[in-house]
C-alpha positions in Angstrom: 14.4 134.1 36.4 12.3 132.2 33.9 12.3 133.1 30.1 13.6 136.7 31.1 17.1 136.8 30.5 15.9 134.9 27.2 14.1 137.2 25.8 16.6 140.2 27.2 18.9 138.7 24.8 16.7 138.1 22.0 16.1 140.9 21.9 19.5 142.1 21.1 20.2 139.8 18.7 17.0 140.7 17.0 18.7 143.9 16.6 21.8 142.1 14.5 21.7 143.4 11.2 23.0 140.9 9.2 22.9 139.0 5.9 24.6 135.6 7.0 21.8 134.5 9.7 20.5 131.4 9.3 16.9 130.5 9.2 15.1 129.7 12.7 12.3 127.3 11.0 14.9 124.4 9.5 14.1 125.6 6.3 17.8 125.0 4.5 17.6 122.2 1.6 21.3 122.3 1.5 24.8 123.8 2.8 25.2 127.5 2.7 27.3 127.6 -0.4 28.6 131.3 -0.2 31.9 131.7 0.2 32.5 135.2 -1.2 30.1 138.4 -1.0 29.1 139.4 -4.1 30.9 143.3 -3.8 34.2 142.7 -1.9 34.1 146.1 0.4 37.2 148.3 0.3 39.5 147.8 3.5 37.7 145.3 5.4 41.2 145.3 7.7 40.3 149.1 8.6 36.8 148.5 9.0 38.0 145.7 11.5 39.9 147.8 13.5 37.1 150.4 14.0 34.7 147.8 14.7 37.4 146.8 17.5 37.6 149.8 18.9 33.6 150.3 19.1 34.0 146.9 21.0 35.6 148.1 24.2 33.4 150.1 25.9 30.8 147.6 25.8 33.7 144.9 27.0 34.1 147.1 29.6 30.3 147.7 30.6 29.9 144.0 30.7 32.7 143.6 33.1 31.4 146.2 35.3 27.7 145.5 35.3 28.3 141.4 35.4 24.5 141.5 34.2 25.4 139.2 31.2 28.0 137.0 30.0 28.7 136.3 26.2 29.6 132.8 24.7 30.6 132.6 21.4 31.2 130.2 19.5 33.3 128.8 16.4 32.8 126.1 14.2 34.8 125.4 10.5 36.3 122.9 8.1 39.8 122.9 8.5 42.4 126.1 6.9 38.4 127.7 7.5 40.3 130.8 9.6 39.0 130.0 13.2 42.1 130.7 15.1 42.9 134.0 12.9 39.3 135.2 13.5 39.7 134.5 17.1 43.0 135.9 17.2 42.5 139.1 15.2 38.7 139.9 16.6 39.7 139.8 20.3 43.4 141.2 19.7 42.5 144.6 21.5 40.2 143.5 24.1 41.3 143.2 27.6 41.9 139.8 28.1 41.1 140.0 31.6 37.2 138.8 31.1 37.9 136.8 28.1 38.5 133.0 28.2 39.5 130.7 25.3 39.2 127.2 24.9 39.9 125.3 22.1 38.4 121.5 21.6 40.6 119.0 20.3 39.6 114.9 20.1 38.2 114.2 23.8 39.9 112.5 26.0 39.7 109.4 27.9 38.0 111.0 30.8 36.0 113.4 28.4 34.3 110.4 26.9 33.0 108.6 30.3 31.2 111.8 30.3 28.0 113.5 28.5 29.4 114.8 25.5 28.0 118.4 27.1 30.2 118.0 30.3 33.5 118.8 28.6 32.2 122.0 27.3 30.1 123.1 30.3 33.4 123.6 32.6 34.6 126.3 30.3 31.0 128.3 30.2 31.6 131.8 30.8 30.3 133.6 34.6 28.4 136.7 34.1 31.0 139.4 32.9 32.9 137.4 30.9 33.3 136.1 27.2 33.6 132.6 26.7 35.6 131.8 23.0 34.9 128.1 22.1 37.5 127.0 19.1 35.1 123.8 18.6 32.4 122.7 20.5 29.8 120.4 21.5 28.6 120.7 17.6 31.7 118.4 16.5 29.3 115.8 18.2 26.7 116.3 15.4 29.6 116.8 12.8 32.3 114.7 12.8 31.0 112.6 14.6 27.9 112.3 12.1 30.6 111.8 9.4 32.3 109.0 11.6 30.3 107.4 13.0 32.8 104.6 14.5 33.4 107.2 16.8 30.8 106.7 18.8 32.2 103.1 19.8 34.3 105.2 22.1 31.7 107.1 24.0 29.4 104.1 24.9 30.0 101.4 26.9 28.9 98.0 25.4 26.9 98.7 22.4 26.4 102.2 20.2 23.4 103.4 19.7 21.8 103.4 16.5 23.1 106.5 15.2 19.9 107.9 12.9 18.0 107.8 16.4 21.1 109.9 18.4 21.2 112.5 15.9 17.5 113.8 17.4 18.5 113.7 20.8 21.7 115.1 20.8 20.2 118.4 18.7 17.3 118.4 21.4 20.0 118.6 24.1 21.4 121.3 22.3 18.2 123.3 21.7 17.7 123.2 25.5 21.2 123.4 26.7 21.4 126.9 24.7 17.7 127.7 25.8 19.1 127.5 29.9 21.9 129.2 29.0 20.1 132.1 27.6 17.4 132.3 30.4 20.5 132.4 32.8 21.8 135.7 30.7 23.8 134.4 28.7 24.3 135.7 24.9 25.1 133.1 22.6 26.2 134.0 19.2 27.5 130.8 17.0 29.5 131.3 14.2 30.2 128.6 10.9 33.1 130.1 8.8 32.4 128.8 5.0 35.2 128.4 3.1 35.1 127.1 -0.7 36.7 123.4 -1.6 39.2 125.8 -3.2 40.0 128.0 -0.9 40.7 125.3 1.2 42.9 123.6 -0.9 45.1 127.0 -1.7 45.5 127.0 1.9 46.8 123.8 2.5 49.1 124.0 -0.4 50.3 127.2 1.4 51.0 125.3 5.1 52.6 122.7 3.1 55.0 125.0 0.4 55.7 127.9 3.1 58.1 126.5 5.6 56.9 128.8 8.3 53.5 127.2 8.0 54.3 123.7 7.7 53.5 123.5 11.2 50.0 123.6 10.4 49.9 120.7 7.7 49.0 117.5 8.5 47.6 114.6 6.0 44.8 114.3 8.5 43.6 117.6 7.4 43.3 116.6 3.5 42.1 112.9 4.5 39.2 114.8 6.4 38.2 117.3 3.5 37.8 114.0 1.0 34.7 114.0 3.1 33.3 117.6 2.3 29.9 116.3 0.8 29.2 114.5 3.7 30.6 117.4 6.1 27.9 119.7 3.7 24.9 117.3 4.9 26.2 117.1 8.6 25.8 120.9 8.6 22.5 121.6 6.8 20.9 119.4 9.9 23.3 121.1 12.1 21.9 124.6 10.9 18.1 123.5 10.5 18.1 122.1 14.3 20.2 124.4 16.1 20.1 128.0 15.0 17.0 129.7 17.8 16.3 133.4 18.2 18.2 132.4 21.7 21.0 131.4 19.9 21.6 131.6 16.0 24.0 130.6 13.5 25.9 132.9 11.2 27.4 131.3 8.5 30.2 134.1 7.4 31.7 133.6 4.3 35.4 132.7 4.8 37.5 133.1 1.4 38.7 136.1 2.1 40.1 136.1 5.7 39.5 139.9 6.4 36.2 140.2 5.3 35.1 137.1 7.7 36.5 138.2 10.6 35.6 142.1 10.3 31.6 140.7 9.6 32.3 138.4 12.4 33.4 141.3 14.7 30.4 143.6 13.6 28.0 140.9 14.4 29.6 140.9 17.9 29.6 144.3 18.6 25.9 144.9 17.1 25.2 142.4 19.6 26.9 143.9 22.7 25.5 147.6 21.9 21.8 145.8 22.2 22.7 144.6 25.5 20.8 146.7 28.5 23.8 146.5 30.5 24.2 149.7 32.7 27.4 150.6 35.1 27.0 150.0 38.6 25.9 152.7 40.9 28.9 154.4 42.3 29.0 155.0 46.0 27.5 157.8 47.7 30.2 159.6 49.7 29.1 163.0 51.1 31.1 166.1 49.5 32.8 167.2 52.8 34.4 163.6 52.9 35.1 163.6 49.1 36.6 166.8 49.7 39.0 165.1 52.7 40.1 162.1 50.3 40.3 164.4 47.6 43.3 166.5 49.7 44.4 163.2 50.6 45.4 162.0 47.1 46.9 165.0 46.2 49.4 164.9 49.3 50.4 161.3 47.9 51.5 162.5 44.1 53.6 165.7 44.9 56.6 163.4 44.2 55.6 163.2 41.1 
């Protein structure tokens, strides 16, 4: 196929009309640092719902045609809003061609691997989203900001981790690039929420019992850490957004706002597509006419 389905996809995110894309050429000099738009617009809830519903039909095209398939992916600080993004921007969609997976620590057997293995087993066939809660970019976060981690994912000695961080992005950059050649739309997504915001929310998990679920001291151990987490993801941004597959960094501080630009980025996305319906079969009018009279026998019961 060579650089076809690349650039068939390219082109529709070319089309993306949208504020939070981040640079291709690694030109960031720090963290995006907007949390809130400037003009709040008026019933972002509503203008989620329409962009929903201007969803479908292009779910359903994609489905039919099974000329593309659609991975997206999500990537936060914690109490950012991935799983109320993923929840409320897929809540209409058939869930027949859409697959979740969500990306916890790895396992035992998910570290004897490539760090891309884990990941590649959820990868969505053509006709199908793919919705990655985490990803393979927790390997160039977290795991920048800790590095110990890597003790568990090597055998004998670490590498030296200022050398890794290179080759991991460059696997990246040409894991995405296949991907995209194979027809495969690839929209990433970094929700940015505020040190604030983030600390009204866990104050909220850990006041409102119904939400006390969510709280753990992990969570506020890990955002002592925000500076570095800020570094980890201006690299992250300058070595990994492509034309093929780009980075929006959405502001997050108000939850309805982020997921209905997250949701109009999607759809902007899917309407670019050049996905056609299958051709339906040619069946001659004098036997359409005989099923036809068929059918008709079948429902006078009802």
């Amino acid at each position: 196929m060579g650089t076809i389905g690349a650039s068939l996809t390219e082109a529709a995110i070319r089309d993306i009309n949208s504020r939070w894309r981040a640079p291709y050429d690694g030109s960031l000099k720090s963290a995006p640092d907007t949390y809130l738009p400037r003009a709040l617009p008026d019933s972002c809830k509503n203008r989620l719902e329409e962009t929903r519903k201007a969803i479908r039909p292009h779910q359903r095209e994609l489905q039919a045609s099974q000329q593309f398939s659609v991975l997206l992916i999500f990537q936060a600080l914690d109490a950012a809003g991935k799983d109320g993004v993923i929840r409320e921007v897929f809540e209409d969609l058939d869930p027949a061609n859409v697959n979740i997976a969500a990306f916890k620590a790895p396992t035992e057997e998910e570290l004897r691997h490539d760090f891309l293995w884990r990941t590649s087993k959820m990868l969505p066939r053509r006709g199908e989203f793919a919705v990655f809660n985490r990803s393979y970019y927790e390997e160039v976060l977290t795991v920048r900001v800790h590095p110990e981690f890597l003790n568990g994912q090597y055998a004998g000695l670490a590498p030296d981790p200022e050398s890794l961080w290179p080759q991991r992005y460059r696997a990246i950059r040409e894991h995405e690039f296949h991907l995209a050649t194979a027809n495969t739309l690839i929209l990433k997504f970094w929700l940015n929420v505020s040190p604030a915001r983030q600390a009204q929310r866990f104050l909220e998990r850990l006041d409102t019992p119904e939400k006390r679920w969510k709280f753990s001291m992990g969570d506020i151990r890990e955002s002592n850490f925000r500076a570095q987490y800020d570094e980890a993801l201006m690299h992250m941004l300058n070595e990994t957004s492509r034309p093929w597959a780009p980075w929006f960094c959405v502001p997050a501080d108000d939850r309805w706002y982020c997921r209905w630009q997250i949701a109009d980025i999607i759809q902007q996305a899917m309407a670019a597509l050049p996905m056609s319906f299958p051709e339906a079969e040619d069946i001659p009018e004098e036997k359409a006419q005989e099923v036809r009279q068929l059918l008709k026998s079948r429902t006078r019961d009802l």
